[in-house]
C-alpha positions as CSV (number, residue, x, y, z in Angstrom):
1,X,15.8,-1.6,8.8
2,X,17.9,0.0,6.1
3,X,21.5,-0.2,5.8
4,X,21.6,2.7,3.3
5,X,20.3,5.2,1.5
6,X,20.1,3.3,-1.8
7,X,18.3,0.1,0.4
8,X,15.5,3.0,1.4
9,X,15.2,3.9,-1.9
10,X,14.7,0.5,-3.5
11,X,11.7,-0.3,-1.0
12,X,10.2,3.0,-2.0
13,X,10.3,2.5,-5.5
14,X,9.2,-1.4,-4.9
15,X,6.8,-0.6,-2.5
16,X,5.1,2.0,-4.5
17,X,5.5,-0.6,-7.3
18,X,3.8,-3.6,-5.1
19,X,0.8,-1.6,-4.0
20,X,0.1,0.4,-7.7
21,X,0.0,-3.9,-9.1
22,X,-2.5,-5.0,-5.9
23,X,-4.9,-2.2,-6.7
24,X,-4.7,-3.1,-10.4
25,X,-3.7,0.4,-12.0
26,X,-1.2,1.6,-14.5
27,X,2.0,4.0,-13.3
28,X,0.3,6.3,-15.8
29,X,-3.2,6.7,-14.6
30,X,-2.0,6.6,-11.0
31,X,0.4,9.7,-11.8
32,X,-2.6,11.5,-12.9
33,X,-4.7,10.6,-10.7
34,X,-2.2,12.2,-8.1
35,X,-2.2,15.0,-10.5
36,X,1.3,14.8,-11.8
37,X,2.4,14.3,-15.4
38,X,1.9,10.9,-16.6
39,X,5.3,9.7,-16.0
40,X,6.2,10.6,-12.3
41,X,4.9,7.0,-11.2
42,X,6.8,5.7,-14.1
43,X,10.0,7.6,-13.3
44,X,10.0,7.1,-9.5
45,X,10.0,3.0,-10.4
46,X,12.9,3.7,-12.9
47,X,14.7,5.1,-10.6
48,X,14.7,7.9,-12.5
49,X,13.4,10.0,-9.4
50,X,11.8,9.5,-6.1
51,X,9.0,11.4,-4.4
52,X,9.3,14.3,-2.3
53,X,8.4,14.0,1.6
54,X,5.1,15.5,0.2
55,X,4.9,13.4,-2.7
56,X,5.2,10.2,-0.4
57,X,2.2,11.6,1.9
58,X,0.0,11.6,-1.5
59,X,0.8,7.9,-2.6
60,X,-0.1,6.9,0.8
61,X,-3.6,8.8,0.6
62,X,-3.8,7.3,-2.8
63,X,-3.6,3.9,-1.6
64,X,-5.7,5.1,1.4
65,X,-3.2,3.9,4.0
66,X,-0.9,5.6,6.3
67,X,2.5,6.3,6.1
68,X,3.3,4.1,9.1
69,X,1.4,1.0,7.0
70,X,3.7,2.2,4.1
71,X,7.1,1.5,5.6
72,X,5.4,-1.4,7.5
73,X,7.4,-4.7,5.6
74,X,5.3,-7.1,7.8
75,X,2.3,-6.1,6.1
76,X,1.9,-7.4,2.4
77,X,-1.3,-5.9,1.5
78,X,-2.0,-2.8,3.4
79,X,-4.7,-1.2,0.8
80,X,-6.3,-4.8,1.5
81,X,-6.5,-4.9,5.0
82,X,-7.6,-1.2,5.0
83,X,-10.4,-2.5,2.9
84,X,-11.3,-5.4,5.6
85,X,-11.5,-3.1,8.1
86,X,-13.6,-0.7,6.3
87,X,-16.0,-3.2,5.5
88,X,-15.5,-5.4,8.9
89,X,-17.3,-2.2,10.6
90,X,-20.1,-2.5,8.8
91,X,-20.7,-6.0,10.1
92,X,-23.0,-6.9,13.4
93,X,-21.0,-8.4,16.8
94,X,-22.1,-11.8,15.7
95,X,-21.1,-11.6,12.2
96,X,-17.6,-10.1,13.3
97,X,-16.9,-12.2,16.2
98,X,-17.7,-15.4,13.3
99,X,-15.0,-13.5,11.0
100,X,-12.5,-13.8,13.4
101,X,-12.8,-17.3,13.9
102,X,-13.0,-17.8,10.2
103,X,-9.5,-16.5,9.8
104,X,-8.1,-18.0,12.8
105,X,-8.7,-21.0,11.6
106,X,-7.4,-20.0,8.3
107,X,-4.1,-19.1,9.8
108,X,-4.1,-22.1,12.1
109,X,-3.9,-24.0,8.5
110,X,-0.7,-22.0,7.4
């Protein structure tokens, strides 16, 4: 997946970057939010710094997704899909087993 250090680095400091834009907030109020100084976000996209082990585990609870969804390339929009599924079990069998067909036909049209 990574041919180097530097390669794991750049997707952490993109990937942080990618999902911080999808959930529409600024590298500032994210870093407090996480309760950090208001540059830690900021400096970890610089490449200034990059997160501790620790640090990593508290972006992903951020974004409400789990490491594994993190480092998962094939997924785009993990905070999104955690949001469809959070809301997908809410729904009745009937209303479900229609929003799959919905999106296999939306797929199909790819």
């Amino acid at each position: 997946m990574f041919e180097c250090c530097e390669d794991m680095e750049n997707f952490v400091r993109n990937r942080i970057a990618e999902l911080r834009t999808q959930k529409n907030i600024s590298a500032r109020d994210m870093s407090l939010s996480l309760g950090y100084g208001g540059g830690y976000i900021n400096n970890i996209e610089s490449k200034n710094s990059m997160p501790s082990i620790q640090g990593l585990f508290y972006i992903c609870e951020f974004f409400k997704i789990d490491l594994k969804d993190f480092f998962d390339t094939g997924s785009k929009s993990p905070v999104l899909i955690e949001e469809l599924i959070k809301e997908s079990k809410k729904l009745d069998k009937e209303t479900l087993e229609r929003l799959i067909e919905l999106i296999k036909t939306i797929n199909n049209k790819k």
